[in-house]
N, C-alpha and C positions, 0 to 999 in steps of 0.2 A: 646561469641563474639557479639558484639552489631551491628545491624541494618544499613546498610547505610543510607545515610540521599542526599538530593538531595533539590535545592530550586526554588519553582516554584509558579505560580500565577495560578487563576484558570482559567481566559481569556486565560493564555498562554496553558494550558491542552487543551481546547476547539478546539485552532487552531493547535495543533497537530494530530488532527483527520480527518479522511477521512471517512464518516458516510457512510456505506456501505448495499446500497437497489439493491441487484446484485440475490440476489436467484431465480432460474429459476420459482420457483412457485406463483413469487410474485403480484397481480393485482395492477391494477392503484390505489385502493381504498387503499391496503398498502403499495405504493408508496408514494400517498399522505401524509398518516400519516408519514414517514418516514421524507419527505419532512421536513415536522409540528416539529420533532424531530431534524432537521438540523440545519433548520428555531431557535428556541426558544433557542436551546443552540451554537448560533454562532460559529460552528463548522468551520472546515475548507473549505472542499468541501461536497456536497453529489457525494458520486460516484454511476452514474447508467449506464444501459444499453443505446445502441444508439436510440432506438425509444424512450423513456422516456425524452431525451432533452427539447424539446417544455413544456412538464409537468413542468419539475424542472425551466427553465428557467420562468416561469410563478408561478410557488411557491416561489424562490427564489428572484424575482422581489424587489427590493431596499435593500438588505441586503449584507453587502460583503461574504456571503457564495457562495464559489464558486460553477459551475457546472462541474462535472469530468465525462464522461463519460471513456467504457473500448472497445479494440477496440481487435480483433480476440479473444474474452472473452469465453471457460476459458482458454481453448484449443491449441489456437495459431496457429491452422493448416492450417489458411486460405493463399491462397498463397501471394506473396509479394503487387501485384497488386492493390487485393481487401483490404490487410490492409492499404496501400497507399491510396488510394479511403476511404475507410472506415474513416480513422484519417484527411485526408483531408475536409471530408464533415464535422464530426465533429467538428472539430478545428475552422471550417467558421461560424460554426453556433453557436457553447460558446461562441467565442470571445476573443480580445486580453489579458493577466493575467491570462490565467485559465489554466489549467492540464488537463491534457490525458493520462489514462494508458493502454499501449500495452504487452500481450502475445508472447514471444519467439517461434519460431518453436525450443519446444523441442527434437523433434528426431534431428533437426540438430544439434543441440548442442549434443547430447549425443553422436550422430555419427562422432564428429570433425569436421562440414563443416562447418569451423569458417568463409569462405569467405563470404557463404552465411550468416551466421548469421550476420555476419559486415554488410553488405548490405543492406539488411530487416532494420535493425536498423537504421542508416545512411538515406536511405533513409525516414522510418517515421519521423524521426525524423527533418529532413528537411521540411515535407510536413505539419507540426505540427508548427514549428518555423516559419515559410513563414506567419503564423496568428498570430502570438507573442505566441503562447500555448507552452506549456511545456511541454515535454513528459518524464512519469516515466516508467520502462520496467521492466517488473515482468518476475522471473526466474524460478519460480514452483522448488522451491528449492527440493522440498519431492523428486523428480524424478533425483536429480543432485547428483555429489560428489563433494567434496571440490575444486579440480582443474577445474572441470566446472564452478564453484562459482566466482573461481577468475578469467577465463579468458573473462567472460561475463563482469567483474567490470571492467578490464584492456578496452574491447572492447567500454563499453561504456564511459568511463571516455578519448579516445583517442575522440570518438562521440561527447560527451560534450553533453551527454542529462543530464536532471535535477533532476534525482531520481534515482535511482533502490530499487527493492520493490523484499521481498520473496517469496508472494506467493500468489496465488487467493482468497485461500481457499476451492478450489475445488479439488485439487490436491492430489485425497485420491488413497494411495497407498494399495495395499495387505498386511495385516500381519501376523505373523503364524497364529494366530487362526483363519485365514480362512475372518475375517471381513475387511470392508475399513476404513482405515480412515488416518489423516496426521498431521504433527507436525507443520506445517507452519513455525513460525519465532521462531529460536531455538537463544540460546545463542550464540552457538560455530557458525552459521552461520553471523549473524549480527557482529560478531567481523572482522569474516575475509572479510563480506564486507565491515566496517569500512577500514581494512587495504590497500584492495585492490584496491579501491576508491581514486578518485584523490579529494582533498581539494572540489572544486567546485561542485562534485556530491554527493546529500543526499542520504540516506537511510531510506526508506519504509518499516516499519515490517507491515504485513501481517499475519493474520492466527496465531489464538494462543493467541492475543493478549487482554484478556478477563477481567482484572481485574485493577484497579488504581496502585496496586502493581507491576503488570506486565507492565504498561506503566513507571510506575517512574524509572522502572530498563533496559526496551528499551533506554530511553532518555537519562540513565548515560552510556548506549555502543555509544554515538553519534545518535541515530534514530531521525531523525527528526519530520515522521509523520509517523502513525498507523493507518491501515484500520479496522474499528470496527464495529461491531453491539450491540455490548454491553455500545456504548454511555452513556445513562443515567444513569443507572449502575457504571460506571466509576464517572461521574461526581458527583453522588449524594456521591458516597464512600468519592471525594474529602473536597468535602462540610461539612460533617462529620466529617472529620479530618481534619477540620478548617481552610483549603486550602480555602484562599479569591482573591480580584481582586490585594492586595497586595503581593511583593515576600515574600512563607515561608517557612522555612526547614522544609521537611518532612522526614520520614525516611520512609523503606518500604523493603517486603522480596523478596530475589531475588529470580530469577526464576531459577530452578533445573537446571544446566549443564548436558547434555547426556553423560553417564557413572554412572553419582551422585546417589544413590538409593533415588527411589523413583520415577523418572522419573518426566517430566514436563506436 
């Protein structure tokens, strides 16, 4: 069976990307270079933490790389108030066109207390749009089941916020053998937030998404944008496979379906 094929520019790669300087261990010195990484391959946003704002907006200074910061990051547990305040103070300080992505209280969601989950939402997303910013809301999918999947997509798509995103990347679950770790943005997940998703709201793979292979085949399930660390990586594969500033069919291998041997 032959290869999918998919047609793309290398500019348009670039700005699918959310270049992601979020690692708890990370110093300003490899922020900066992170920055420098943004910066040079006109990426879409760099997404950082909230005290790194002043940094990026001062790296990114005359470039349209946007500044994302993440707001109750990775966790989500902070109560409604403080992510309200949190995305608030954010939002005022990136400025109007730029993105925000916010953490779910997961145990609500896993516990059904979809009132409050509407709320929390709703209102960041209010306090976010009040700036002109956009807000994406990440579901830490590794912790969810399929109906929590869709009724997060139904909640935000009635919200009308502007993304929903899989996963932190933090979101490392227990597995038999005893170690952590997590699948982030699976196949089977990103289809059914395609479906579940109203026309107007995109989808954010998160987690997982490590290789030009991997994003060529995000982007043919509808994915808009991809949080990565493996940026350069990505781009320089593209480049290789003579992916230029003009549109060109590529083709590329998809990513394992859970069930498929061999896993993803």
């Amino acid at each position: 069976m032959s290869e999918p094929t998919i047609t793309v520019s290398l500019s348009q790669l670039a700005k699918m990307i959310d270049h992601s300087l979020l690692h708890p261990t990370m110093t300003d010195a490899e922020i900066l270079t992170g920055l420098k990484i943004a910066r040079e391959n006109n990426v879409a946003t760099a997404c950082v933490k909230p005290y790194s704002i002043p940094l990026a907006k001062q790296e990114l200074a005359g470039t349209d790389v946007l500044v994302c910061p993440v707001i109750g990051f990775p966790h989500g547990n902070s109560t409604t108030a403080i992510k309200v305040a949190e995305a608030s103070a954010a939002a005022a300080e990136i400025g109007a066109g730029a993105e925000i992505d916010m953490v779910v209280n997961v145990g609500k969601v896993l516990g059904g207390d979809w009132g409050y989950v509407a709320e929390e939402i709703r209102l960041v997303n209010e306090a976010v749009t009040a700036h002109g910013v956009g807000l994406k809301v990440i579901f830490e999918n590794d912790y969810l089941r399929p109906e929590h999947i869709a009724r997060l997509c139904e909640i935000c798509t009635e919200i009308g916020v502007a993304f929903v995103k899989t996963s932190t990347g933090y979101g490392f679950v227990k597995q038999g053998d005893g170690s952590y770790n997590y699948k982030g943005a699976t196949v089977r997940d990103l289809k059914l937030m395609r479906e579940k998703s109203g026309r107007d709201v995109q989808i954010k793979a998160a987690g997982g998404v490590r290789t030009l292979d991997d994003l060529l085949h995000v982007m043919s399930l509808g994915v808009t944008r991809i949080g990565a660390t493996a940026t350069v990586a990505i781009l320089e594969e593209a480049r290789k496979r003579g992916i230029g500033q003009e549109p060109t069919q590529v083709s590329f291998k998809p990513m394992k379906e859970e069930g498929e041997t061999g896993g993803y």
